[in-house]
C-alpha positions as CSV (number, residue, x, y, z in Angstrom):
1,X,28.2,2.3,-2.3
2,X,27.7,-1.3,-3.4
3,X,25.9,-0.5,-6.8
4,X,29.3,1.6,-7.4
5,X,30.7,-1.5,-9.8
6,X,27.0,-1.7,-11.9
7,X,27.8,1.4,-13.3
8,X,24.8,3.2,-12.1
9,X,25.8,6.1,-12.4
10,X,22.9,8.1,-12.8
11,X,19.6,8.7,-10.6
12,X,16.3,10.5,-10.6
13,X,14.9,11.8,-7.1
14,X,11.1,12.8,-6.2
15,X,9.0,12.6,-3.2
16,X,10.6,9.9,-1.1
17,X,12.2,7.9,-4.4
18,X,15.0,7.7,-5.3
19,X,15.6,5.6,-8.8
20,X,19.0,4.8,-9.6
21,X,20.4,3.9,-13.3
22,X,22.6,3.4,-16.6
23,X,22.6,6.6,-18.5
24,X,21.1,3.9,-21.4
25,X,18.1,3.3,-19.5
26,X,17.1,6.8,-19.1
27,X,13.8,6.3,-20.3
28,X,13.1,3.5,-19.0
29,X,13.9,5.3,-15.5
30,X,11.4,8.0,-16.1
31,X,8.9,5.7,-16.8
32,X,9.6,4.3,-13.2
33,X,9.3,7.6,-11.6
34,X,6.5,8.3,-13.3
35,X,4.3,5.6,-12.6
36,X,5.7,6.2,-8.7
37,X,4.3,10.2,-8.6
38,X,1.6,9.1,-10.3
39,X,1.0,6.2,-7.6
40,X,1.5,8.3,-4.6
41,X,-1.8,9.1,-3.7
42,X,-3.6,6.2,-4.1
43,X,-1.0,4.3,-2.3
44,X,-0.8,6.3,0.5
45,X,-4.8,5.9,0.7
46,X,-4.3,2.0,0.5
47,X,-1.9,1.6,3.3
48,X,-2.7,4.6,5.3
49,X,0.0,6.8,5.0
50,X,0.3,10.2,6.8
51,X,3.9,10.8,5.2
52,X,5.2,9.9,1.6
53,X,6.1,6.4,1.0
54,X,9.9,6.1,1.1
55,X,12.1,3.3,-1.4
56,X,15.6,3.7,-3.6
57,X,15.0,1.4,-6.4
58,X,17.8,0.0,-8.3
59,X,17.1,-0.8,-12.8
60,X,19.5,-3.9,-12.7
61,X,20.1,-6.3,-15.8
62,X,19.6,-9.4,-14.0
63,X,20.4,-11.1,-10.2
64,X,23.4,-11.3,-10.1
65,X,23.6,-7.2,-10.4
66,X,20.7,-7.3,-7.3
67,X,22.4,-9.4,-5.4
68,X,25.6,-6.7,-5.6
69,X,23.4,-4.5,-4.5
70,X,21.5,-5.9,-1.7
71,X,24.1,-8.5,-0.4
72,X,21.6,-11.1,0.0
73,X,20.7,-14.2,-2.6
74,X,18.1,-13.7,-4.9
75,X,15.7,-16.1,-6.4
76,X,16.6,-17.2,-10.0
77,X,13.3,-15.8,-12.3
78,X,12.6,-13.0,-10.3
79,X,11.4,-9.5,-11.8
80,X,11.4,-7.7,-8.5
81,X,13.3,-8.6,-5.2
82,X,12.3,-6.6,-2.3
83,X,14.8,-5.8,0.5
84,X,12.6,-4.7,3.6
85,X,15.5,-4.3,6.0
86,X,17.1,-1.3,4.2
87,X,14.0,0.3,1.7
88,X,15.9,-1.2,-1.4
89,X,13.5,-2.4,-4.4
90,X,15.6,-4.0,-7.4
91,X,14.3,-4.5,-10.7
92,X,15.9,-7.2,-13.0
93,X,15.3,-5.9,-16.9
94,X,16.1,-9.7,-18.2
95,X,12.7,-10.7,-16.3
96,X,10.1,-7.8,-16.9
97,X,7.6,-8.8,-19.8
98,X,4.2,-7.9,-20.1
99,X,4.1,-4.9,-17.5
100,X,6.2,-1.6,-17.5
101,X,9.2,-1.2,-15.3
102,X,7.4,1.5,-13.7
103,X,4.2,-0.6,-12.8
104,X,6.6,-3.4,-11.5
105,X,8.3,-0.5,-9.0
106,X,4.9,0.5,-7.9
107,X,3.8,-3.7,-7.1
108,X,7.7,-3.7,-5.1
109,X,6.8,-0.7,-3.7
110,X,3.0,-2.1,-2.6
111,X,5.2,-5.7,-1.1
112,X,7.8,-3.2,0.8
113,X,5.5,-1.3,2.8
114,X,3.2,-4.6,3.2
115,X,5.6,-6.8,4.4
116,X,7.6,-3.9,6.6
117,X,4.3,-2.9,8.3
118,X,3.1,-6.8,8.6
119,X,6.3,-8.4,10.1
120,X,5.4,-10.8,7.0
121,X,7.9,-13.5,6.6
122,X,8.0,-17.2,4.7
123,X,6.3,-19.8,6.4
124,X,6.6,-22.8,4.0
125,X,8.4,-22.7,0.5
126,X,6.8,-20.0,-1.2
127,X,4.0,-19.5,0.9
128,X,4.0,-16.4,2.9
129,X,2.2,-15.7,6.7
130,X,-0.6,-13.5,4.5
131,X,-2.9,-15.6,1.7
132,X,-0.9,-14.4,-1.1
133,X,-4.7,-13.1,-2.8
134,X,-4.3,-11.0,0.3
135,X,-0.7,-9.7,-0.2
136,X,-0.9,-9.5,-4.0
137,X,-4.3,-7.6,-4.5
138,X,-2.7,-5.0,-2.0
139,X,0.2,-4.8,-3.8
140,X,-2.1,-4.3,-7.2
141,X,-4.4,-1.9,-5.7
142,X,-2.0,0.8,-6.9
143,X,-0.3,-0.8,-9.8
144,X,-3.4,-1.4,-11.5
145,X,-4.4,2.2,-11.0
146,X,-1.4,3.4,-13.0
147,X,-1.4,0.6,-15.3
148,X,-1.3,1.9,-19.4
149,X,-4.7,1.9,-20.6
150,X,-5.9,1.9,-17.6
151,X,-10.0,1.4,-17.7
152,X,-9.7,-0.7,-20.5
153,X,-7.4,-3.1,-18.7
154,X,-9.7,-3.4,-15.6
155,X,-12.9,-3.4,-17.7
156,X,-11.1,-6.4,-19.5
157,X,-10.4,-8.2,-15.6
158,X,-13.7,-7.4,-14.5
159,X,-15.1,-9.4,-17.6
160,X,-12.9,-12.2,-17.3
161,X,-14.2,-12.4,-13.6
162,X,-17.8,-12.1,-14.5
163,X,-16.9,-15.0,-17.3
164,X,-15.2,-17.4,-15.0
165,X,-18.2,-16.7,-12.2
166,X,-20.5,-17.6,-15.0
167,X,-19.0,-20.9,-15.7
168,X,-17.9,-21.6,-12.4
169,X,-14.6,-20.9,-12.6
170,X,-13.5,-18.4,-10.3
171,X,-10.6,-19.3,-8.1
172,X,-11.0,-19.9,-4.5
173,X,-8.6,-18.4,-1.7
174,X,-7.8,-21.4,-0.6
175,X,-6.6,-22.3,-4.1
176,X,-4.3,-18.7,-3.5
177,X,-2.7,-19.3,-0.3
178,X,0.7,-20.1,-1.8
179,X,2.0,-17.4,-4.1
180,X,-0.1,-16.6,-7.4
181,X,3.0,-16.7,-9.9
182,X,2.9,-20.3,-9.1
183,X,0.0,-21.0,-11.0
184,X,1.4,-23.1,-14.4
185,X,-1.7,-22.2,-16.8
186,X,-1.4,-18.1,-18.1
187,X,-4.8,-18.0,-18.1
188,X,-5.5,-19.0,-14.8
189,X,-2.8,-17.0,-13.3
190,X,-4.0,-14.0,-15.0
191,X,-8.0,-14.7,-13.6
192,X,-6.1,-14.7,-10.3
193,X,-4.5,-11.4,-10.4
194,X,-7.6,-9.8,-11.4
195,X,-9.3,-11.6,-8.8
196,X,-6.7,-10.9,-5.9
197,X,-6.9,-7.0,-6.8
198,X,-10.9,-7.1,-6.9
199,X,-11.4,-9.3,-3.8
200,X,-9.0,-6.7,-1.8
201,X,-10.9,-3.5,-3.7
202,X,-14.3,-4.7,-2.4
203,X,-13.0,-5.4,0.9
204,X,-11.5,-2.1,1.2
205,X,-13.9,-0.1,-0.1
206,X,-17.2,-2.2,0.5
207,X,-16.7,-3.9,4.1
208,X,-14.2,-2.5,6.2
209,X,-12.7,0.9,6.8
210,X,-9.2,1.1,7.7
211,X,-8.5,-2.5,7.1
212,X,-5.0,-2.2,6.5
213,X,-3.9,-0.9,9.7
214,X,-5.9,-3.0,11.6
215,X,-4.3,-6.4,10.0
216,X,-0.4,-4.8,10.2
217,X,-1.4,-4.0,13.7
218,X,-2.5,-7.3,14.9
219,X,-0.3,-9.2,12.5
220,X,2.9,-7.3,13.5
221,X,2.3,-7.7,17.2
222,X,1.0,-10.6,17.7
223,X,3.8,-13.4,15.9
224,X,2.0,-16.3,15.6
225,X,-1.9,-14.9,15.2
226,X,-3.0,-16.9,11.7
227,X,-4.1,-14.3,9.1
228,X,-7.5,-16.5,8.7
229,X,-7.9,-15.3,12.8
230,X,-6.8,-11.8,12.1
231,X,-9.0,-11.7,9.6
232,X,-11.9,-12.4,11.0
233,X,-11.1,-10.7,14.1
234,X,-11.1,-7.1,11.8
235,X,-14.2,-7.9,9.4
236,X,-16.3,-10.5,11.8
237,X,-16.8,-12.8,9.0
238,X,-13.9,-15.7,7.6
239,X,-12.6,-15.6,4.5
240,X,-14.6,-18.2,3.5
241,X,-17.8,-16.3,4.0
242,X,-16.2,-12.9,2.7
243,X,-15.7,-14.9,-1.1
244,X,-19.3,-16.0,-0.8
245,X,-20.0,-12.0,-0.8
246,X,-17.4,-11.4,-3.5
247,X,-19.0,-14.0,-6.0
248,X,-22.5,-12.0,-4.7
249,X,-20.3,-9.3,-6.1
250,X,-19.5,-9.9,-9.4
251,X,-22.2,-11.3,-10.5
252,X,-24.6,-8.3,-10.9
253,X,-22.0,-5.4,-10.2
254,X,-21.0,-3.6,-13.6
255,X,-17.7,-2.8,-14.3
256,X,-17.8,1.1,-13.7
257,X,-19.1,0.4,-10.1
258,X,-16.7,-2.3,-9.7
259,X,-13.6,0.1,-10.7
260,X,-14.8,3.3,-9.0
């Protein structure tokens, strides 16, 4: 096995996971399994899963230990690489701050089955086929909901969304085609997280049924369909006209209904 050299030696198994590990990072390791069972559920909602989602994730020190273990080159900076061609989800400890391993497994976990079920692939330097708002508020739907201190963490987004709509300030998709973490300003990148996973909740939960299948459907079969097409081939409105409803949205929604 190629993680043989990494030393890890150890590794927890439930449901379709399998976490793999130092015997010093023990707890860290049950804080990824963990936050997987306690994700099953809803991410099997979000993507439409009959059977349990399926990944072996790898708690690495850094990329050059992920790169052992995939084979492949990984980008420098990266907290999570993704390997959609054999299930594998490594997570690079010298890169995690500010979110639990465990939460970062269940975002890889969210990319795997998104990108696997999409066909997604790179288009232009760091810019994906999918509007990365699209990809990353999947991806959150079920990291958020295992998130530590949970309701107080979305009752804080949802205020910083109403804030920014206030002021004028919200971020527009077209501002989040390219991929969020490339945003410079914390703030900003943090307004566009919480935006991502509330623009996806409304549109999954408000306006259309099913939506996830339909858009891996279309989007894996048909190569070159544009996600903007897809998109409004599935809801029968354009993105653009969907964020005029989400800015309807925040604006007079309270935060309960917004998080239910």
């Amino acid at each position: 096995m190629a993680n043989s050299s990494l030393n890890l030696s150890q590794k927890f198994e439930l449901r379709g996971y399998t976490v793999y590990f130092d015997i010093n990072d023990s707890i860290i390791a049950e804080n990824i399994i963990d936050c997987l069972d306690r994700a099953s559920s809803r991410f099997k909602w979000v993507f439409g899963l009959n059977e349990e989602p399926k990944a072996a994730f790898f708690l690495l020190n850094d990329i050059t230990d992920a790169e052992t273990v995939c084979g492949l080159h990984v980008k420098a900076g990266k907290a999570i690489h993704v390997d959609v061609a054999s299930d594998r989800i490594c997570l690079m400890q010298n890169n995690i701050s500010g979110s639990s391993a465990g939460e970062l497994a269940v975002r890889g976990l969210g990319y795997l089955y998104f990108d696997k079920n999409v066909g997604e692939r790179e288009i232009r330097m760091r810019q994906m086929r999918t509007p990365s708002w699209l990809r990353e508020g999947m991806a959150l739907q079920s990291e958020y909901f295992v998130h530590q201190d949970q309701l107080d963490f979305l009752q804080k987004g949802w205020d910083l969304l109403q804030e920014a709509k206030k002021n004028n300030q919200l971020i527009k998709p077209a501002m989040m085609l390219k991929d969020i973490n490339l945003i410079p300003e914390p703030q900003r990148k943090r307004l566009a997280f919480f935006e991502a996973y509330y623009m996806v909740k409304m549109l999954t939960t408000n306006n259309c049924d099913g939506f996830f299948a339909k858009y891996s459907t279309l989007m894996k079969a048909l190569e070159d369909m544009e996600a903007e097409i897809c998109f409004r081939q599935i809801t029968s409105f354009d993105i653009e006209r969907f964020y005029a409803m989400f800015e309807k949205w925040v604006e007079p929604a309270n935060a309960w209904t917004a998080m239910e």
